[in-house]
DSSP file (Angstrom, degrees, kcal/mol; ACC not computed):
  #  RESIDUE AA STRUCTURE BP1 BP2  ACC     N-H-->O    O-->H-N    N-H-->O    O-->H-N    TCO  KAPPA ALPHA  PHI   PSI    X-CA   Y-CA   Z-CA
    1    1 A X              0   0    0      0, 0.0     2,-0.2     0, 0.0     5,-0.0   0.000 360.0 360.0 360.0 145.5    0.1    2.0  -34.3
    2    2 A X     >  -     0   0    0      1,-0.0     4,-1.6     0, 0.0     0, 0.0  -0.510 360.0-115.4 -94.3 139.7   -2.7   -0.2  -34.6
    3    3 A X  T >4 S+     0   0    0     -2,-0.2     3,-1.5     1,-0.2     5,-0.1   0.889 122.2  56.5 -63.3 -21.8   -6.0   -0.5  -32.3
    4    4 A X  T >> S+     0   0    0      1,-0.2     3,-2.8     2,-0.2     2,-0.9   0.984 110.6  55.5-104.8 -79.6   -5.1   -3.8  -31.2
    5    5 A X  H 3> S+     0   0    0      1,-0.5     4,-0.7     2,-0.3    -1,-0.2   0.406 105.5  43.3 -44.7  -8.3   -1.8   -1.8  -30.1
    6    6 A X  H << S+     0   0    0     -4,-1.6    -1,-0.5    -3,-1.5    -2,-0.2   0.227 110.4  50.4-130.8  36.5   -2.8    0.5  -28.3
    7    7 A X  H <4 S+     0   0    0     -3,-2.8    -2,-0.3     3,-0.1     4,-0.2  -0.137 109.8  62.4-123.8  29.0   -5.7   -1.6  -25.8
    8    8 A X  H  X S+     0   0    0     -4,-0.9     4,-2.5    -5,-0.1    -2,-0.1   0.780 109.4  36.7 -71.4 -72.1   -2.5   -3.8  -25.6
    9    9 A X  H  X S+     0   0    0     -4,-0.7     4,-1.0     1,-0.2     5,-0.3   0.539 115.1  48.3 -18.0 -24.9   -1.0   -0.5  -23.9
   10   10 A X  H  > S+     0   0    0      3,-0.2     4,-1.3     2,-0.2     5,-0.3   0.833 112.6  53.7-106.1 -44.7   -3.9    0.6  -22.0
   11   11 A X  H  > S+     0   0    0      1,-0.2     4,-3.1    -4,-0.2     5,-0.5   0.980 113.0  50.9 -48.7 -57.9   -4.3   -3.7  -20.5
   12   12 A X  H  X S+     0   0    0     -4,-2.5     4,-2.2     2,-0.2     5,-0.3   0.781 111.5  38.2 -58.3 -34.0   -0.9   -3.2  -19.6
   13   13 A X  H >X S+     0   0    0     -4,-1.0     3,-2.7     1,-0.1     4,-0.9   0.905 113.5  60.3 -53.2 -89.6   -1.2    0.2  -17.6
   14   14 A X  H 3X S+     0   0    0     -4,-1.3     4,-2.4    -5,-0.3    -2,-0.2   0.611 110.4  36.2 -21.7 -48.3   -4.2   -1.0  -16.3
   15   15 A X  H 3X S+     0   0    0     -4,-3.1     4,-4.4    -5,-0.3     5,-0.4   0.917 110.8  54.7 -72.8 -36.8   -2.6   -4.1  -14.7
   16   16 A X  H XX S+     0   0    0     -3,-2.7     4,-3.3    -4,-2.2     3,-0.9   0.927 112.2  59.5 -62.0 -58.4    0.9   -2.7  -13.5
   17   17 A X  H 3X S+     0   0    0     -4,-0.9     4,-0.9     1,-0.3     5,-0.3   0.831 107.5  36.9  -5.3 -81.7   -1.8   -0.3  -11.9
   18   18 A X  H 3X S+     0   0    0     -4,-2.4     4,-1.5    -5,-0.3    -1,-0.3   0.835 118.3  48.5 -59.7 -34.4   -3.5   -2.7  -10.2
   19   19 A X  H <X S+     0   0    0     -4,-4.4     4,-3.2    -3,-0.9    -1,-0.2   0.775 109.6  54.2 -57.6 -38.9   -0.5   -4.7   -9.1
   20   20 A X  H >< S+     0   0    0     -4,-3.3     3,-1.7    -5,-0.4    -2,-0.2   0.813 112.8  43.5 -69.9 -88.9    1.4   -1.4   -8.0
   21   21 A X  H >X S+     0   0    0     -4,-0.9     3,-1.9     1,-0.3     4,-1.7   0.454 109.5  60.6 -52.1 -48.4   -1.7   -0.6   -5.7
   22   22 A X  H 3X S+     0   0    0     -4,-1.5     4,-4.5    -5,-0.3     3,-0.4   0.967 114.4  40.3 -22.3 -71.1   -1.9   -4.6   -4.4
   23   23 A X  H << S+     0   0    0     -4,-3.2    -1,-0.3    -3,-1.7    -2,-0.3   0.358 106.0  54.7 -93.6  20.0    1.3   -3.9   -3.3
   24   24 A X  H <>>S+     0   0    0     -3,-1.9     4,-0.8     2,-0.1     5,-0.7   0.653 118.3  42.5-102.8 -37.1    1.2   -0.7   -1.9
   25   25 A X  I  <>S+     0   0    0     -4,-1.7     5,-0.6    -3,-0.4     4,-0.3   0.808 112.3  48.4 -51.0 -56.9   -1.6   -2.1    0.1
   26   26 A X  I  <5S+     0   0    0     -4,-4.5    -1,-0.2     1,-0.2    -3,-0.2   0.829 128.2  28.6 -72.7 -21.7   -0.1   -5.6    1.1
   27   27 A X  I  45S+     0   0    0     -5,-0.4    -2,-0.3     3,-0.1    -1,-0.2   0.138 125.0  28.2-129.4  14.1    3.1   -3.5    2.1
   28   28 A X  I  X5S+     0   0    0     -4,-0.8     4,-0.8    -3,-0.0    -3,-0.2   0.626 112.2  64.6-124.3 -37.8    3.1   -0.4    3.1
   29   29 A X  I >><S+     0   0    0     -5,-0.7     4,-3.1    -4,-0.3     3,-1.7   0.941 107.6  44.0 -28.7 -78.7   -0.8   -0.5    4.8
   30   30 A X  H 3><S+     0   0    0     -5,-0.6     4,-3.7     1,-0.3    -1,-0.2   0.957 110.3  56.0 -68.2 -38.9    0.2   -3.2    7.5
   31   31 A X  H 3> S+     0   0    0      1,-0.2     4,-1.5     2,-0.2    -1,-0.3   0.733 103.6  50.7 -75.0  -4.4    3.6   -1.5    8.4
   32   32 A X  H <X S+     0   0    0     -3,-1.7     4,-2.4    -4,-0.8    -1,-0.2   0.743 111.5  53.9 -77.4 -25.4    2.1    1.9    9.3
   33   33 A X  H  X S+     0   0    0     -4,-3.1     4,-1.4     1,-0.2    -2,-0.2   0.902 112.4  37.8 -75.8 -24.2   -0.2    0.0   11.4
   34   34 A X  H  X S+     0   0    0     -4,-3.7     4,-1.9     2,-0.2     3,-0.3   0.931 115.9  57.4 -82.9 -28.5    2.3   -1.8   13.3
   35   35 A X  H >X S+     0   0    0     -4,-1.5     4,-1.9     2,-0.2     3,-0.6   0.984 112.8  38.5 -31.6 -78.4    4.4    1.4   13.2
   36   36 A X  H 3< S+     0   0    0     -4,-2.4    -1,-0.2     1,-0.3    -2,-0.2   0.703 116.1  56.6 -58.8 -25.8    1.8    3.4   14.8
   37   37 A X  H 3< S+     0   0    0     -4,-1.4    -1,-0.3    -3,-0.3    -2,-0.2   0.894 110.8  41.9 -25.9 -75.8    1.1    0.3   17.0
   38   38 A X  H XX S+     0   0    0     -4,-1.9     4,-3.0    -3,-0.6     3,-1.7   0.879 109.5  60.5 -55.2 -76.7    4.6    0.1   18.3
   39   39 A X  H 3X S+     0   0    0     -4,-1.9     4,-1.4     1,-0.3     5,-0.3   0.548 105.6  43.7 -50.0 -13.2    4.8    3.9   18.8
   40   40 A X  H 34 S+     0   0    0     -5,-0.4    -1,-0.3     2,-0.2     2,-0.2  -0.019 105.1  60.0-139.7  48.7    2.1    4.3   21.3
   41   41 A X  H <> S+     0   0    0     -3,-1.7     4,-0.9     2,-0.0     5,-0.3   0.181 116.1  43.0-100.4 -70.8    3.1    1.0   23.5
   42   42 A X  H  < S+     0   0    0     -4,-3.0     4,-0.5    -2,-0.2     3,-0.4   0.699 121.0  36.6 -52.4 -22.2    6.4    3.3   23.7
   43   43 A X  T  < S+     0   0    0     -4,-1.4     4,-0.4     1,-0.3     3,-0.4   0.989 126.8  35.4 -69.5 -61.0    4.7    6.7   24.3
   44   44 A X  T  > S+     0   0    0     -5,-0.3     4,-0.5     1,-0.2    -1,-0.3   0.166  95.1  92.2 -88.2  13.9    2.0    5.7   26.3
   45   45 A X  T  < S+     0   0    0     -4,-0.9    -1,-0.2    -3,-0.4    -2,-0.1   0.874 107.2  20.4 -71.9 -53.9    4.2    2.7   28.3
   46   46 A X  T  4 S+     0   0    0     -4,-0.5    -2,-0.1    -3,-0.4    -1,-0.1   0.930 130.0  37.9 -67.6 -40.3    5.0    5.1   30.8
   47   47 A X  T  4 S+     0   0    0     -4,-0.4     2,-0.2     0, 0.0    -3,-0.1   0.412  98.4  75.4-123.8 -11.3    2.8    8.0   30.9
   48   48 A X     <  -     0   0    0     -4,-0.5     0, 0.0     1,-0.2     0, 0.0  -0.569  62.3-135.9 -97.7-175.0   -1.2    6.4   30.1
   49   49 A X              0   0    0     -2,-0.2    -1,-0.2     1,-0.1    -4,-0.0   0.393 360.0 360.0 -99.0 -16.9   -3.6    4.4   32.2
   50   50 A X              0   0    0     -6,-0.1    -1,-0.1     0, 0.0    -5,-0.1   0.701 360.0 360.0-118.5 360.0   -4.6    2.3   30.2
């Protein structure tokens, strides 16, 4: 393998990287918040004050 062949390899980790984390971020991030959102209107609909 050639150096040009392996910082070809290393851009390309480097990006799925950064795409896989983008989209762990854009997707997974907002639905725990509304999850956790969601879950304590139902717990607390009955039982808080506030």
């Amino acid at each position: 393998m050639s150096f040009a062949d392996n910082w070809a390899r290393v851009f390309v980790v480097i990006t799925f990287l950064t795409f896989g984390e983008a989209q762990i971020i854009g997707g997974i991030v907002p639905n725990l918040i509304a999850l956790v959102s969601w879950s304590n209107r139902i717990l607390c609909f009955d039982g808080c004050n506030g």
